[in-house]
C-alpha positions in Angstrom: -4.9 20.0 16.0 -1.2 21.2 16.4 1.0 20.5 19.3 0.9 24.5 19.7 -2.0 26.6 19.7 -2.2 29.3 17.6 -3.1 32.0 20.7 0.0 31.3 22.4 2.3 31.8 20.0 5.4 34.0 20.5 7.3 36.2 18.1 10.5 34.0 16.7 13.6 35.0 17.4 15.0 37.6 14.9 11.7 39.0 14.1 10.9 42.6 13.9 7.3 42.1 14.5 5.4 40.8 17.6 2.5 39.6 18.1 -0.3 42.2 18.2 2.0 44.8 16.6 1.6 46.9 13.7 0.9 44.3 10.6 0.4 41.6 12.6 -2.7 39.2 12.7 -4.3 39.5 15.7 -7.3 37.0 15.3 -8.1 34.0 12.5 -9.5 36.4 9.8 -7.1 38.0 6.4 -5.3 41.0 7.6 -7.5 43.8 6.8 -5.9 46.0 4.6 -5.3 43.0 2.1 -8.1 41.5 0.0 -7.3 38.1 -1.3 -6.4 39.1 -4.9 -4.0 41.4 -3.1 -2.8 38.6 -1.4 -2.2 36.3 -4.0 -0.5 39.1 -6.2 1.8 39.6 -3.0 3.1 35.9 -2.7 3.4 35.6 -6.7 5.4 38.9 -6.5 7.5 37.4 -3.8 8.4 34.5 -5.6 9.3 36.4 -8.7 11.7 39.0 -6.6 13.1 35.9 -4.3 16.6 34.5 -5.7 16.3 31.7 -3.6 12.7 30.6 -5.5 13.6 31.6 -8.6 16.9 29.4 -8.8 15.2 26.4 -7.9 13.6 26.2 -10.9 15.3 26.5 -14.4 11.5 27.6 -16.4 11.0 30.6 -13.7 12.0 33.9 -14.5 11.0 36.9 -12.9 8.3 37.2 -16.1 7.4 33.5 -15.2 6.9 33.5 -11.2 6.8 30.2 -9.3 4.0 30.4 -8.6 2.0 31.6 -11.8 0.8 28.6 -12.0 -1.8 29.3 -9.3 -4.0 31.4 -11.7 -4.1 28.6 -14.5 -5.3 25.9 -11.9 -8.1 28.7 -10.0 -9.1 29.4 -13.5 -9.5 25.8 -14.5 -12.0 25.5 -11.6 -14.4 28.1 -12.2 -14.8 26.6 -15.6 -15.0 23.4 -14.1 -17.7 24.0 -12.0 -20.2 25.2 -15.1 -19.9 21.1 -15.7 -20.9 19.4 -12.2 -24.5 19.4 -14.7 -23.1 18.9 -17.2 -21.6 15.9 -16.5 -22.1 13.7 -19.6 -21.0 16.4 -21.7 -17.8 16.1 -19.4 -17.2 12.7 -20.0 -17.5 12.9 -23.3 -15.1 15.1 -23.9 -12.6 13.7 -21.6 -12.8 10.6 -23.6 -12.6 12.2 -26.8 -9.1 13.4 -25.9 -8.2 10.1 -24.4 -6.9 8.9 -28.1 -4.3 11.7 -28.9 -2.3 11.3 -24.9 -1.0 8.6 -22.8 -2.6 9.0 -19.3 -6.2 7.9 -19.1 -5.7 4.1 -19.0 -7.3 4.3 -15.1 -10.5 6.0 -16.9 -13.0 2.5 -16.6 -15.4 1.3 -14.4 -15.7 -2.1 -13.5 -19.3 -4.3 -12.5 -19.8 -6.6 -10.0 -19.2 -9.6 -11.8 -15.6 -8.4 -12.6 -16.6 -6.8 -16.2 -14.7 -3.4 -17.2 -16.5 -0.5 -18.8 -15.9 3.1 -19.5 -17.2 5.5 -17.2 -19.9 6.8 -17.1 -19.6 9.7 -14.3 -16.7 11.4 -12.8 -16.1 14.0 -10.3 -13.8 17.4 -10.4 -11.0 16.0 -8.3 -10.5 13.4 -10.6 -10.9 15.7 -14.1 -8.1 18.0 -12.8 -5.8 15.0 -11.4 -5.7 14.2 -15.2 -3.0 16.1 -15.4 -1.7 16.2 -11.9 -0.5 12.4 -11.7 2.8 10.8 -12.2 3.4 11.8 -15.9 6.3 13.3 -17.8 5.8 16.9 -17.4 5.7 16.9 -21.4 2.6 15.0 -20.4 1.4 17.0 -18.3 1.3 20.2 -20.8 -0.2 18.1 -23.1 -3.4 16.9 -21.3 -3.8 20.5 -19.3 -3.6 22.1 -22.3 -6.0 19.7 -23.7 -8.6 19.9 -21.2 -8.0 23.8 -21.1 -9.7 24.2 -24.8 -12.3 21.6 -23.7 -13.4 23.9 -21.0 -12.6 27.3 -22.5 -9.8 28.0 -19.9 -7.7 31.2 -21.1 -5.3 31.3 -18.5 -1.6 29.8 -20.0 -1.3 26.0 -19.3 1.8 26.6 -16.9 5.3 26.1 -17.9 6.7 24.0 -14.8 4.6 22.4 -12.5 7.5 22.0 -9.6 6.5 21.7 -6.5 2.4 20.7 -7.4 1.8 17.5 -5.4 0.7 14.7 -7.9 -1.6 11.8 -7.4 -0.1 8.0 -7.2 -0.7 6.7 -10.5 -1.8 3.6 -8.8 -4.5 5.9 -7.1 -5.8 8.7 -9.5 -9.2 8.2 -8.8 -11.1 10.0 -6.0 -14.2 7.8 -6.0 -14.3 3.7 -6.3 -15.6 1.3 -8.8 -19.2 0.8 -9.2 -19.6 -2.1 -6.9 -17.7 0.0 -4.1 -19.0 2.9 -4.2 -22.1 4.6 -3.0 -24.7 5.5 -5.7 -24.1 9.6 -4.2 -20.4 9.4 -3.9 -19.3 11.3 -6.9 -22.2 14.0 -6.2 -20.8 14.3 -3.0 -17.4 15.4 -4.3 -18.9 18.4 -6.6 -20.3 19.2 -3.7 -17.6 19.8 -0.9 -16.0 20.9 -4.8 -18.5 23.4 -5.2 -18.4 24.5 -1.1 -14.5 24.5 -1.4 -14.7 27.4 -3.9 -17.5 29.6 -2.5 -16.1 29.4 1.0 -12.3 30.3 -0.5 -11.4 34.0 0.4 -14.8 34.4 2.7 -15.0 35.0 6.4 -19.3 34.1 6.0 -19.8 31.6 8.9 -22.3 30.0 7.2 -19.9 29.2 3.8 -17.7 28.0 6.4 -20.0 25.3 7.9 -21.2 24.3 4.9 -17.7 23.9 3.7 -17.0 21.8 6.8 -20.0 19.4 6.2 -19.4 18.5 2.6 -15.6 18.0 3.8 -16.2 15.5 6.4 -19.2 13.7 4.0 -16.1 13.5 1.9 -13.8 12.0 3.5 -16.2 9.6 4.9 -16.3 8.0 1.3 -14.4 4.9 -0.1 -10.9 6.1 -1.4 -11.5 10.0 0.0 -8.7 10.7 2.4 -5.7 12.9 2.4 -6.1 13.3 -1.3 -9.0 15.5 -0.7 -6.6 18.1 0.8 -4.7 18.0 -2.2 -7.9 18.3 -4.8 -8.8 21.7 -2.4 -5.3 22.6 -3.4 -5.0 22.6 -6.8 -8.9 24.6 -6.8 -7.7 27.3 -4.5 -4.1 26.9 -3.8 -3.5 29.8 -1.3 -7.0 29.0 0.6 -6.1 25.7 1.3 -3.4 23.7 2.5 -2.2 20.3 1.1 -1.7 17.4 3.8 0.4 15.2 1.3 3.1 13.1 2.5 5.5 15.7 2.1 3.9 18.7 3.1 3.0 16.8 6.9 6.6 15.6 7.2 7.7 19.4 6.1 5.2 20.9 8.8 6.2 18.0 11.0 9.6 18.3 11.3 9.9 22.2 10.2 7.0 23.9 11.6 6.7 21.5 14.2 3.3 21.0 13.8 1.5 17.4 14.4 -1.4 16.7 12.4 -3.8 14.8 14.0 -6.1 12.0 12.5 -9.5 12.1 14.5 -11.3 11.0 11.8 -12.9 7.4 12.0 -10.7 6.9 8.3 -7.5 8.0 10.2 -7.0 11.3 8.4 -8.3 14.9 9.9 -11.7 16.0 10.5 -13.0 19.4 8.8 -12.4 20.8 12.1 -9.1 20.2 12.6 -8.2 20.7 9.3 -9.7 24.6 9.1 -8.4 25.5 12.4 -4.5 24.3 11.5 -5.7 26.5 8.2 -6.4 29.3 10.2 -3.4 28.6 12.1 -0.9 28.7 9.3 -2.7 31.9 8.0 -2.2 33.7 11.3 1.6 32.8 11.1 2.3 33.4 7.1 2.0 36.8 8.5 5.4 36.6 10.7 8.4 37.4 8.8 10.5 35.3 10.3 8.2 32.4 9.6 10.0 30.2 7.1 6.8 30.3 4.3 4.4 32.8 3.8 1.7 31.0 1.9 0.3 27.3 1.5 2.0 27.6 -2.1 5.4 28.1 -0.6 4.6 25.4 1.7 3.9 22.9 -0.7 7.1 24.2 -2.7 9.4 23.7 0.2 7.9 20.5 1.4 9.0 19.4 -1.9 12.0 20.5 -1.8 12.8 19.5 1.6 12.4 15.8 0.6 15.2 16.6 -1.8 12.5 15.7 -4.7 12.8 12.4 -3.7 9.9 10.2 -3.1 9.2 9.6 0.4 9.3 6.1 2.5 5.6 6.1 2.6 2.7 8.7 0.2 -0.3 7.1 1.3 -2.5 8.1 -2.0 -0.5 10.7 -3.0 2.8 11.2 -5.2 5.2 14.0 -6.2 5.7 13.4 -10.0 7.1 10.4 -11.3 7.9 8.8 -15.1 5.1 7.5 -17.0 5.6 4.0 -18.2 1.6 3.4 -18.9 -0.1 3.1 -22.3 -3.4 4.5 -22.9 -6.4 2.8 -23.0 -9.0 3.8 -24.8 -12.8 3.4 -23.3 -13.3 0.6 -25.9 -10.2 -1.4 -24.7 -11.7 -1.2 -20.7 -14.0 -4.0 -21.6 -11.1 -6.0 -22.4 -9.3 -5.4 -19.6 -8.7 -9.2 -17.2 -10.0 -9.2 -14.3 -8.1 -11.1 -10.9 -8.5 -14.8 -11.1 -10.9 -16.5 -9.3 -8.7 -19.2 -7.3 -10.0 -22.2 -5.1 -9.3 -25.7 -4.0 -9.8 -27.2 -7.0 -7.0 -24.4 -8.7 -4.6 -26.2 -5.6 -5.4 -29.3 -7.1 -4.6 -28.7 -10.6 -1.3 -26.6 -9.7 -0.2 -30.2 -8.5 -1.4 -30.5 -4.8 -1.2 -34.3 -3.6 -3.3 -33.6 -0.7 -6.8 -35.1 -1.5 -9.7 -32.3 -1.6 -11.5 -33.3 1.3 -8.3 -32.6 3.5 -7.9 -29.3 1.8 -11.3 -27.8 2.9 -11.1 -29.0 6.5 -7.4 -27.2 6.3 -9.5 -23.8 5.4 -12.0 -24.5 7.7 -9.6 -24.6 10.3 -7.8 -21.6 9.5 -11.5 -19.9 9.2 -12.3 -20.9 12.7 -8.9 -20.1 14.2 -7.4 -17.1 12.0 -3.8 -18.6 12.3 -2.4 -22.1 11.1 0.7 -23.7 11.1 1.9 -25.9 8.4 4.6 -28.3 9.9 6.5 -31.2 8.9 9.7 -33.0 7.2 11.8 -31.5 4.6 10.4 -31.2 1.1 7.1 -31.6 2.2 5.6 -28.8 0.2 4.7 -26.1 3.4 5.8 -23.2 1.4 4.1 -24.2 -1.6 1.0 -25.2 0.4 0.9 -21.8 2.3 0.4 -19.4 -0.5 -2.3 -21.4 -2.3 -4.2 -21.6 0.6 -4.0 -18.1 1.3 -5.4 -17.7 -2.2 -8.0 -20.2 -1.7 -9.2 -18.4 1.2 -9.3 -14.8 -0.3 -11.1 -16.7 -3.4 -8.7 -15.2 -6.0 -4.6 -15.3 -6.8 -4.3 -12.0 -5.8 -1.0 -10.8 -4.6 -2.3 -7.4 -3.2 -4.1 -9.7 -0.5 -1.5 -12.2 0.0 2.2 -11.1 1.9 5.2 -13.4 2.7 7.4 -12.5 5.3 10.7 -14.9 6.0 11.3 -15.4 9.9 15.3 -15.7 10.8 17.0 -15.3 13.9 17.9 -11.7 13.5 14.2 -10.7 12.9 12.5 -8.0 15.4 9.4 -6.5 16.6 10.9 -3.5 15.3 11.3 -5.1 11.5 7.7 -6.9 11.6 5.7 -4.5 13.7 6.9 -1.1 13.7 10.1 0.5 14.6 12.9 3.7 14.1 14.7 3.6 11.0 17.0 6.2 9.7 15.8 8.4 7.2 17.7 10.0 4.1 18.4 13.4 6.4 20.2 11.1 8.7 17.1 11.2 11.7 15.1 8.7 12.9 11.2 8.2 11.1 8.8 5.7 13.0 8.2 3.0 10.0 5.3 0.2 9.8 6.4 -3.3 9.1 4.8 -5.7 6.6 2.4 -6.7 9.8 0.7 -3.3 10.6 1.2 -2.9 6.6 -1.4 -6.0 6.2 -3.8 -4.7 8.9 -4.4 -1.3 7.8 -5.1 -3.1 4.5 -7.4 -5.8 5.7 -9.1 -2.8 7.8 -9.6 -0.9 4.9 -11.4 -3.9 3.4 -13.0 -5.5 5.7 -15.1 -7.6 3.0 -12.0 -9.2 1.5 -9.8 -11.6 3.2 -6.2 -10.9 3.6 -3.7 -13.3 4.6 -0.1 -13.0 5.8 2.5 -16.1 5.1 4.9 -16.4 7.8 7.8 -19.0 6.2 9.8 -20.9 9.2 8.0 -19.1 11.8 10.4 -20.6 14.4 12.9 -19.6 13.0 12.6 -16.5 14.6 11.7 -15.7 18.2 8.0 -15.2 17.7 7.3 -14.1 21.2 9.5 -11.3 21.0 8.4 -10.4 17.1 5.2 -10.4 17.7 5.5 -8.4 20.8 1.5 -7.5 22.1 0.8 -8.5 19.2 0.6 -12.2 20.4 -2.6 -11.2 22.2 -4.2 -9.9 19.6 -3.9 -12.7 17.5 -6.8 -14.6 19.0 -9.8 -15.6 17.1 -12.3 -13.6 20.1 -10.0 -10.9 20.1 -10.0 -9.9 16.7 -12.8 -6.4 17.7 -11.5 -3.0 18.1 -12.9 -3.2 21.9 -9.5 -5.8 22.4 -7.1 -3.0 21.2 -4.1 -2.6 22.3 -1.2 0.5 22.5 2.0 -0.5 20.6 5.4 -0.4 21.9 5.9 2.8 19.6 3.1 4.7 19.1 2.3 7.6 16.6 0.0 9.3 19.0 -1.1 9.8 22.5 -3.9 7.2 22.3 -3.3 5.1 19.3 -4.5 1.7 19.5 -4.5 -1.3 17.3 -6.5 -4.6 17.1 -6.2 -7.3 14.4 -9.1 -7.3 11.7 -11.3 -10.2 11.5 -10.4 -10.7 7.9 -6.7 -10.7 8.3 -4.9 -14.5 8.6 -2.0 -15.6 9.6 -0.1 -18.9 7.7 3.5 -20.2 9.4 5.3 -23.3 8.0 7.5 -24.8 10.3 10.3 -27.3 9.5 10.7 -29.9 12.2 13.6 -31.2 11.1 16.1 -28.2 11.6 18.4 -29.0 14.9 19.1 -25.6 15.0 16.1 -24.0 15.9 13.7 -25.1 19.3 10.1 -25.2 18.7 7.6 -22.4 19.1 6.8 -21.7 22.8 3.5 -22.6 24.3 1.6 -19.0 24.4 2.3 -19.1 20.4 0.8 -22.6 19.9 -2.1 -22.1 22.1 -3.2 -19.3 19.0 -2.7 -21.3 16.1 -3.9 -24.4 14.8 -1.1 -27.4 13.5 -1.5 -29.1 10.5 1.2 -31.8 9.4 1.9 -32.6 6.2 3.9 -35.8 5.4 5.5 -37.0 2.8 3.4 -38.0 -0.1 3.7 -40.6 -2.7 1.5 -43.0 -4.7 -1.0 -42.6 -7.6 -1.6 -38.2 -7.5 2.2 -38.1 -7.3 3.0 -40.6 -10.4 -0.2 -38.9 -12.6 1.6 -35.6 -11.8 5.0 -36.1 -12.7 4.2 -38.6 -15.6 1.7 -36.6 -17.2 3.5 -33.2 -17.2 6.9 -34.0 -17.0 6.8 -37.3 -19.4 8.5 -39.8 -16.5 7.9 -43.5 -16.8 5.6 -45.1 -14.6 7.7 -47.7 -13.9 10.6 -45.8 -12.9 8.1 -43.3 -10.5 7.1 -46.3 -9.4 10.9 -47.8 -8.1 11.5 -44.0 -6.8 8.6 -44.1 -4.8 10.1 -48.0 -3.2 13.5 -46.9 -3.1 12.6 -43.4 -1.0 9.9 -45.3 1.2 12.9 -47.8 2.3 15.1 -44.9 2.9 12.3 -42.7 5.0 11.7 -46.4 6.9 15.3 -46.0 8.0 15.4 -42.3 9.0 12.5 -43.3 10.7 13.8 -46.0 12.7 16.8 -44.3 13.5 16.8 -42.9 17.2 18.8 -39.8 16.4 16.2 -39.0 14.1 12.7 -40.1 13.3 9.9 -39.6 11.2 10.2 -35.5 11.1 13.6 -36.0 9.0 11.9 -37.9 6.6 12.7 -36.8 2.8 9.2 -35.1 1.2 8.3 -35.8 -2.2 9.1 -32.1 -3.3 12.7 -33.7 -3.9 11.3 -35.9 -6.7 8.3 -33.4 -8.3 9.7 -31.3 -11.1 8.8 -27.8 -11.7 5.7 -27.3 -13.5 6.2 -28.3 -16.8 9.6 -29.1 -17.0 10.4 -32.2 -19.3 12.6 -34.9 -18.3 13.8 -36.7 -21.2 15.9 -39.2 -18.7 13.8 -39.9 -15.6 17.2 -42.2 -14.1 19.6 -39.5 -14.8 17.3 -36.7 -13.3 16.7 -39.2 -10.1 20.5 -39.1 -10.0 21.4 -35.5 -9.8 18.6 -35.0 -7.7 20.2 -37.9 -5.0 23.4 -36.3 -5.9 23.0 -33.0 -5.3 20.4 -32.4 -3.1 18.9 -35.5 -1.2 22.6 -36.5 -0.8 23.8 -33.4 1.1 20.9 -33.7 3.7 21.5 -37.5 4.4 25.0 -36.4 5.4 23.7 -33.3 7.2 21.4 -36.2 9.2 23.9 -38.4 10.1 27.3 -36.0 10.2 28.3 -38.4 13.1 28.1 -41.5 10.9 29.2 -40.7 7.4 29.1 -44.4 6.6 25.7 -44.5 7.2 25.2 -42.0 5.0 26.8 -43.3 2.4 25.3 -46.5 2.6 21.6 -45.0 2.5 22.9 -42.7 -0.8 24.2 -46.0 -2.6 20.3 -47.7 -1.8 18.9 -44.9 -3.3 21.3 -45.2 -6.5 21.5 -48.8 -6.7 22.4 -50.6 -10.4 21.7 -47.2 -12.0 
């Protein structure tokens, strides 16, 4: 579990106390002249007498220790746990408060066919996250005090709530929609709920193993992860330890302890996670340890991030402001769903590509799992790319869909995974937007994801991509094909590619100043090439939205055909310079009240400067090709 093990520990330097010495803990259980009220008393006291604590915190006085807020939250429990069959009444109440607070907006369910609705169930976790979110802490009073009287809680709502770990208000729920989830998974949260607090405080091996099942039937469940550690928390905060962000980088880089993620999720196992429990236990007991309790852990992980929020949370935030309105159960209905999106949506955005074309493009990148887009200037690549990534996925949604820019100073370490410095001034190992989109599309593995690449040669794709290369294979896409990165996490970390994620480059033939991808890169994607497009969808476009002429769409389309006929021709060039029709489509919905006067600021200023780019070594001919294009206007 821990890169040391808890029976070879030494005595630190400076201690009075060794190990097996008087006080000391000699084996995994509670010392044994200290019951866990006693226990609990001790490290409230110690806050209360500690300068250090108290100053950190401008509401705690040695009438108000740091950790008062302990009994509130253990007290909330027990009442909480009267409900697990009660569970209706729960919700009811819950929603009754809903009206007077800002905070419940994520309380709604949502159907298969994309329909909202307010919930109908809900598990503990979840009830006490209500007020352990990213809220003001006015806000967080409010709703604890709230769902204090609905419960019959007579322990004091807490004055501070420093140090607490708080859910991501992006991720307050423990348990998924009602098309993701399993029809047990909220009973199996009461459960490993109801386990947590019987086994709290008892040595019985058979509380224990209970405890241990319901954990890892748990975390086995959609949206059950680290946040789990945190819910056992906030139940019974000096039983349990909280693996949030900040509290592994605290134990990480203070404690030197590793967590380990054995778990087929990528978080702990119940295992793991009650023997680094029993651990920490064992050493709260040194004096020289730096925390005595898993509250004073959390409270100086917290404070060793300098209250800042970390690089990465997973599911889990410190606090945070509130800039959500509520929404009550009636409004959930209401709520839009993501837009379905398809060819026919590429069409009507403006696509001159025919629809045929389009669905052998998908097919291709189906087949394959990565596509190139190439061709001239202006030729819509870009543009292409990210509605076909949408079409693919089957909805415009931009949670699925990633862009990433490829330019010469691009690395594996900036796409992949590399050392970046951290706020403390060390290095932290962080994932790029790549391993970003595959631990998504692994999560989901019923959703597509896709991952736009714009001017993939641009870059040095052999040497961004790293091993990845491999892996990007259509028959290599299993986790049997994994692979170890060049910077790895763990001992035997190994990645593979999902199925479900794609990979879309454009690719500009006409820059000079770039060479073309290499041969191992093109043997893993498929090439499509677009060319410039005129005629009747590029006149019913731009007359009908943007009010141009026929006529003069028509003499724009002759006069750029004659110009591309020259590029072309010409042997320094050819047909990959060719100017797209990109130049000539307004944005979407844009009037033009003068289509000659917007043709000649366009020539000027933009199809101009590449014709002299083109021929730098022949300015006259540039010149001559810009006074074609601008001829008796």
């Amino acid at each position: 579990m821990t890169e040391w093990d808890a029976r070879k520990i030494k005595c630190r330097p400076g201690s009075s106390k060794r190990r097996g010495g008087p006080g000391t803990a000699l084996s995994r259980k509670r010392r044994p002249d200290m019951n866990p009220e006693e226990e609990k008393a001790k490290g409230i006291e110690r806050s209360s007498n500690d300068p250090l604590q108290r100053g950190r915190s401008s509401d705690s006085t040695a009438d108000e220790p740091l950790f008062k807020w302990t009994r509130f939250y253990e007290a909330f429990a027990d009442k909480l746990l009267t409900y697990r069959d009660r569970r209706k009444e729960l919700v009811a109440g819950i929603y009754g408060i809903a009206p007077k607070l800002k905070g419940f907006s994520h309380l709604q369910d949502k159907t298969s066919d994309g329909s909202f609705k307010p919930l109908s169930d809900i598990c503990p976790f979840t009830t006490i996250g209500l007020f352990n979110r990213g809220l003001t802490e006015d806000n967080h009073k409010a709703i604890a005090r709230e769902l204090a009287t609905l419960l019959g809680v007579s322990e004091p709502v807490p004055t501070t709530f420093e140090g607490i770990p708080f859910l991501n208000k992006k991720m307050s729920k423990f348990f998924g929609y009602e098309y993701q989830r399993q029809p047990d998974d909220i009973d199996v949260l009461w459960e490993v709920f109801t386990r947590g607090i019987a086994f709290a405080g008892s040595e019985d091996p058979a509380a224990r193993t209970a405890f241990a099942t319901a954990f890892d039937d748990a975390t086995s469940r959609f949206l059950v992860k680290w946040n789990l550690t945190m819910g056992l928390y906030w139940i019974r905060p000096w039983d349990y330890l909280t693996l949030d962000s900040c509290s592994q980088d605290y134990m990480k880089e203070k404690l030197n302890i590793r967590i380990t993620q054995k778990s087929p999720k990528g978080c702990c196992t119940a295992s793991d996670y009650l023997q680094l429990r029993d651990t920490l236990k064992d050493r709260f007991q040194e004096e020289a340890y730096p925390v005595h309790s898993f509250p004073e852990l959390s409270h100086a992980a917290w404070n060793f991030k300098g209250k800042r929020k970390p690089a990465t949370r997973d599911v889990i935030e410190r606090d945070a402001p509130d800039k959500e309105a509520m929404v009550l159960p009636e409004e959930a209905s209401a709520a839009p769903p993501i837009k379905s999106f398809s060819i026919e949506d590429i069409l009507a955005d403006g696509c001159f590509i025919d629809g045929d074309k389009l669905t052998k493009i998908i097919e291709r990148l189906e087949a394959k799992k990565n596509l190139i887009l190439q061709g001239p200037p202006g030729t819509g690549k870009t543009w292409l790319a990210k509605r076909l990534a949408f079409a693919l996925v089957g909805q415009r949604d931009d949670g699925k869909v990633r862009a990433v820019q490829f330019h010469p100073n691009l690395s594996y370490e900036d796409f992949v995974r590399g050392w970046r410095p951290a706020g403390d001034g060390r290095l932290t190992l962080v994932d790029g937007p790549f391993l970003g989109m595959i631990e998504a599309a692994r999560k989901d593995p019923d959703s597509g994801y896709v991952i736009v690449i714009e001017e993939i040669n641009r870059g040095n794709p052999a040497q961004i991509f790293g091993e990845m290369l491999t892996l990007l294979e259509a028959d290599k896409r299993t986790p049997k094909d994994a692979l170890e990165l060049t910077y790895k996490r763990t001992e035997d970390e190994r990645v593979f590619i999902p199925a479900n994620l794609y990979v879309i480059g454009t690719m500009n033939l006409a820059d000079r100043s770039i060479a073309l991808v290499d041969l191992a890169l093109r043997r893993r994607f498929a090439f499509i090439d677009l060319e410039p497009v005129f005629g009747e969808p590029w006149h019913e476009y731009v007359r009908t939205v943007c009010g141009v002429e026929r006529e003069i769409l028509l003499e724009i389309e002759k006069r750029l055909n004659a110009l591309n006929g020259s590029i072309s021709a010409d042997p320094g060039l050819g047909p990959q310079f060719r100017v797209g029709h990109s130049y000539v489509t307004p944005p979407f919905g844009k009037p033009i009240d003068d289509g000659w006067e917007w043709f000649r600021q366009v020539v000027n200023s933009e199809i101009g400067p590449l014709l002299d780019e083109y021929w730098f070594d022949n300015p006259e001919k540039s010149r001559e090709m810009k006074e074609l294009l601008l001829k008796e206007l």
